[in-house]
C-alpha positions as CSV (number, residue, x, y, z in Angstrom):
1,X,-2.6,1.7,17.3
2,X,0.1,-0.7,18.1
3,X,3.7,-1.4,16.4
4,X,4.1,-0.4,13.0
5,X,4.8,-3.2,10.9
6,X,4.4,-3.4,6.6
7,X,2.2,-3.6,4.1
8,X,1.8,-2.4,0.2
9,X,-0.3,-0.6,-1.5
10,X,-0.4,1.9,-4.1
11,X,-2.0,5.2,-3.7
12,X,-3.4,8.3,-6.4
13,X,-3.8,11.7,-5.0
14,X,-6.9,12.3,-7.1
15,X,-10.9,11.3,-7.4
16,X,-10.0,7.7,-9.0
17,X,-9.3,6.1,-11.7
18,X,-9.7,7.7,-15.3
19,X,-9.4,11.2,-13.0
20,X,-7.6,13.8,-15.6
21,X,-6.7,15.8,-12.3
22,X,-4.6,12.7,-11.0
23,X,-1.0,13.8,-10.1
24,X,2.0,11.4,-9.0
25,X,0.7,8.5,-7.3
26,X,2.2,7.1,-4.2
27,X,2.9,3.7,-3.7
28,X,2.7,2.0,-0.1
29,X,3.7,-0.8,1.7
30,X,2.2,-2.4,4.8
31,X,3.1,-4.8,6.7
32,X,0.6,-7.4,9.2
33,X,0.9,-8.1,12.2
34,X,1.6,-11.6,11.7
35,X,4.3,-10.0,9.3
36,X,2.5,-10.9,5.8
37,X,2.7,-8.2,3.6
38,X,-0.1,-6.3,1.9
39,X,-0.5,-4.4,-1.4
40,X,-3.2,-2.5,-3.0
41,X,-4.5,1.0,-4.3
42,X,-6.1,3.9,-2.5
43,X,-7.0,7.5,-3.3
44,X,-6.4,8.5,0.2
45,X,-3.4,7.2,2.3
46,X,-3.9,8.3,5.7
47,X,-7.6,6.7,5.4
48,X,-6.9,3.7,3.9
49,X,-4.2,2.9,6.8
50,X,-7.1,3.8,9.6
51,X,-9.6,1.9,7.5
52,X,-7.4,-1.2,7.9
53,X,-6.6,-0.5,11.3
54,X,-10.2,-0.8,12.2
55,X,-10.9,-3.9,10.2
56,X,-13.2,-1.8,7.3
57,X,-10.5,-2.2,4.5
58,X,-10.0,-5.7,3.3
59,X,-10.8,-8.9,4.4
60,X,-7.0,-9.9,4.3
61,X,-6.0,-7.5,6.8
62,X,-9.1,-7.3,8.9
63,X,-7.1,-10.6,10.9
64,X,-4.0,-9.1,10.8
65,X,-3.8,-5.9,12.3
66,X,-2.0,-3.7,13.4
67,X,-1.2,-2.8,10.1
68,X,1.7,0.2,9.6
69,X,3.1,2.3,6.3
70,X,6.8,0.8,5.3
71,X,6.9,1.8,2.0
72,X,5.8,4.3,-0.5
73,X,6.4,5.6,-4.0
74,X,5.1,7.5,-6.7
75,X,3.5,6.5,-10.1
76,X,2.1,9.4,-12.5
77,X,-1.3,8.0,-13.2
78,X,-4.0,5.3,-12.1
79,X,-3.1,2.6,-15.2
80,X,0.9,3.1,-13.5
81,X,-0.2,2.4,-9.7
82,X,-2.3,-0.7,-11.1
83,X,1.1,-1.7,-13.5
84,X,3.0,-1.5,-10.4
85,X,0.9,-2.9,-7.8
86,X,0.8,-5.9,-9.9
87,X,5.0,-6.0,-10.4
88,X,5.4,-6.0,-6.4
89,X,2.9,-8.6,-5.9
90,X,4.3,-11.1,-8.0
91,X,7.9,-10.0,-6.3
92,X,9.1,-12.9,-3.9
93,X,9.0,-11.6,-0.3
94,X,13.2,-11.4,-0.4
95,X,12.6,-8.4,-3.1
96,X,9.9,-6.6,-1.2
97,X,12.0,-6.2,1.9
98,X,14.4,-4.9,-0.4
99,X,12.6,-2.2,-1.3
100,X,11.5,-1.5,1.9
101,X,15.0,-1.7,3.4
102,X,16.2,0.7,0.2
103,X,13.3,3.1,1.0
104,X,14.2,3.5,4.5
């Protein structure tokens, strides 16, 4: 797959949004290739890394790849994940790497 590099997205462990079964939901970061970062929202991690891998997940990262995990976390329901996908896009690069530096 190549070298792991970052990118962020944030992830539920359920059937999707508005799902009464959801339980925490992780958080990810990936990083591109060309060493953008990426953040979004998936029900299933390990997918949603091959799916970007193989240029089927976004249009962003379908130029980009390899994409890897750096960063992860854990929000309690679908309306959190969106909350805090939206706070670490509108973070300046600096603070991302922070996070990801913190989390490692």
């Amino acid at each position: 797959m190549g070298e792991d590099f970052g990118h962020l997205d944030l992830v539920p462990e359920s059937s999707g949004p508005g799902s009464a079964s959801l339980r925490k939901v992780p958080g990810w970061s990936t990083c591109c290739a060309d060493g953008t970062l990426y953040t979004g929202i998936t029900t299933d991690l390990k997918r949603r890394c091959r799916q970007h891998n193989e240029g089927a997940a976004s249009r962003y990262t379908r130029g980009r790849r390899p994409v890897g995990l750096v960063y992860q976390e854990a929000q309690a329901t679908w309306g959190q994940a969106l909350r805090r996908e939206a706070a670490i896009k509108s973070l300046p690069r600096r603070a991302k790497e922070s996070l990801i530096r913190r989390a490692g």
